[in-house]
C-alpha positions, 0 to 999 in steps of 0.5 A: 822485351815482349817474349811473352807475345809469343805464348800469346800472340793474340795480345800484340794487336790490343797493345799495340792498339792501347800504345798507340792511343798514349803515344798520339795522346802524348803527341798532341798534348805536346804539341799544345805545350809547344804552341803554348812556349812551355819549354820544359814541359813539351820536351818531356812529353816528346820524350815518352811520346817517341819511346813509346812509339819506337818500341810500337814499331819496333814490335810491328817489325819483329812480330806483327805480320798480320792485316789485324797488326796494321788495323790496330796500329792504324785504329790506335793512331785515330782513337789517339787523335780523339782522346788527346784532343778530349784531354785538351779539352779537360785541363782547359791549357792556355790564355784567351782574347775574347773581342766581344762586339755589342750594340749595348754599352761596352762600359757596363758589360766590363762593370759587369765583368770586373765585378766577377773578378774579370779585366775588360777594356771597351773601344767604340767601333763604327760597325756596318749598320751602327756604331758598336762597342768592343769589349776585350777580355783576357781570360785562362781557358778554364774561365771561358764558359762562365764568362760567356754566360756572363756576356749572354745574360747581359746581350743575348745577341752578342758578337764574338770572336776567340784568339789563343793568346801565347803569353799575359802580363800584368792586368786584372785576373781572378784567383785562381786555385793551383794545382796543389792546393786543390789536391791537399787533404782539409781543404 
């Protein structure tokens, strides 16, 4: 499959280096959809992820015999981790709880967030000092710092704690533009 490593040789360390950084890529972006309950998605993933990584190792096996061999695989292995989570990070996958505690009043920070096209619900909590509100929103990852921003502007000295939410159903999200859509020509 690699014959053309022996006239260069000097090309398995930087494909074994680039191959590595896909596959772990691949790994981690898999183990996200996993998480996540994407059942078709992960095993697609998983599948290019280990072709990937057989062939690798296959070609360490056979060919690699040299400390720069090992450094490559071991350097793509850690630059892989990097940029999987930096892909993570882009496509923004998956559904937030965001519990925002207060000392101002829950009832207007959720008019505030409806108002944006948000779904909040406000409880009245006992905090340790003083009573508080709690606001709770459900939100895609892509929407996080917008409604941050929007949570600050309204207290500055908010609380707030972020869970990853596995599944939604019903309630009040804002449209949201799919994929396709946002790709056609026109629009």
């Amino acid at each position: 499959m690699f014959g053309f490593l022996d006239v260069y040789p000097w090309l398995l360390p930087i494909i074994i280096f680039c191959a590595r950084i896909v596959d772990v890529s691949l790994g981690t972006l898999r183990i996200i959809f996993v998480s996540k309950g994407e059942r078709f998605k992960a095993p697609i993933i998983g599948f290019f992820e280990v072709f990937i990584w057989i062939v690798v190792i296959s070609e360490i096996l056979a060919r690699a015999n040299t400390m720069l061999s090992y450094v490559s695989y071991a350097a793509g292995y850690a630059t892989g981790n990097f940029v999987g989570i930096m892909i993570e990070q882009k496509i923004a996958f998956g559904v937030l709880l965001l519990k925002v505690f207060t000392r101002k009043r829950g009832v207007e920070m959720v008019a505030l967030l409806n108002k944006s096209g948000y779904g909040a619900t406000t409880i009245r909590a006992e905090g340790s000092r003083e009573q508080i509100d709690i606001v709770e929103i459900v939100i895609d990852r892509r929407a996080m710092q917008k409604v941050m921003t929007l949570i600050t502007e309204y207290d500055p000295d908010v609380f707030y704690v972020v869970e990853d939410v596995r599944s939604r159903t019903k309630g009040i999200f804002p449209k949201t533009q799919s994929l396709l859509n946002r790709w056609r020509l026109g629009k």
